[in-house]
N, C-alpha and C positions, 0 to 999 in steps of 0.2 A: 140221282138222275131224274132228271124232270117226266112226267109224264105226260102226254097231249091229251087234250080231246078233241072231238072231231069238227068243232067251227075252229080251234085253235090250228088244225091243221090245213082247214081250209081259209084257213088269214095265211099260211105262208106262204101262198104264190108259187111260181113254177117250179116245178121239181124236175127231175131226172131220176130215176129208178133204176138201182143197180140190185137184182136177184142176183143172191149167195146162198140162194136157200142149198142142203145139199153140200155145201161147201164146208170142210174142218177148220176151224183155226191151225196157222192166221191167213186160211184163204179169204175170208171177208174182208178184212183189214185189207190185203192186200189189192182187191178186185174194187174198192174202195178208195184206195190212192190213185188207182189208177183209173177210174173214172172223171174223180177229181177235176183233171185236167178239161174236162170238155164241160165243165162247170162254170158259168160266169159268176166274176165277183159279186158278193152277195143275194145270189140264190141256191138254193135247196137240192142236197142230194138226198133222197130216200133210198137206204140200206135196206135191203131184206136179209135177213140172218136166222137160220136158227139152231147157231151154235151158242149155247149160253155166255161163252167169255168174249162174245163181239160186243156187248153193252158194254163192257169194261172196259175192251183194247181202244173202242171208240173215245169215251171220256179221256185217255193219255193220249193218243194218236193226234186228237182235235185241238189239245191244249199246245201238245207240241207243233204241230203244224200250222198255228193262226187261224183256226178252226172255231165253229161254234157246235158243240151239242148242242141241239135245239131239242129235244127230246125224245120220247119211244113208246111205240104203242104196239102193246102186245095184242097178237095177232092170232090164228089156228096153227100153233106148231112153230112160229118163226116171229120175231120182235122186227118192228117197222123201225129205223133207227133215223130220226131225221138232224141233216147237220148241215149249216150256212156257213161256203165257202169265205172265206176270209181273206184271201190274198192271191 
């Protein structure tokens, strides 16, 4: 899984920020799809998570749903999970 840095994050353009900090798997995943939707095509959702299997459910979730992992920067206690809608 890719990791950013901080100009790479700031070349991705507008985001949308969905806090799950606090959240169990797979309520990220979930709060996550369902964000999604108010996502335009080819820009950025930033996931806040700091459940350790949200990096992972991300990587299957993104692949299956036309998704990009664009990467993840770990944070104080929660990983920044950044992902480019795709369709």
């Amino acid at each position: 899984m890719p990791t950013l840095s901080d100009a790479e994050v700031a070349g991705l353009g507008k985001t949308t920020v969905v806090d799950a900090r606090g959240v169990a798997c797979p309520g990220p995943m979930i709060e996550a799809k369902k964000a999604m939707s108010s996502v335009a095509v080819g820009e950025i959702m930033e996931l806040w998570s700091g459940d350790s299997q949200t990096k992972e459910d991300m990587g299957f979730w993104t692949e299956m749903a036309g998704h990009t992992l664009m990467g993840v920067i770990p944070a104080r206690g929660y990983d920044r999970i950044f992902i480019r809608r795709g369709k």
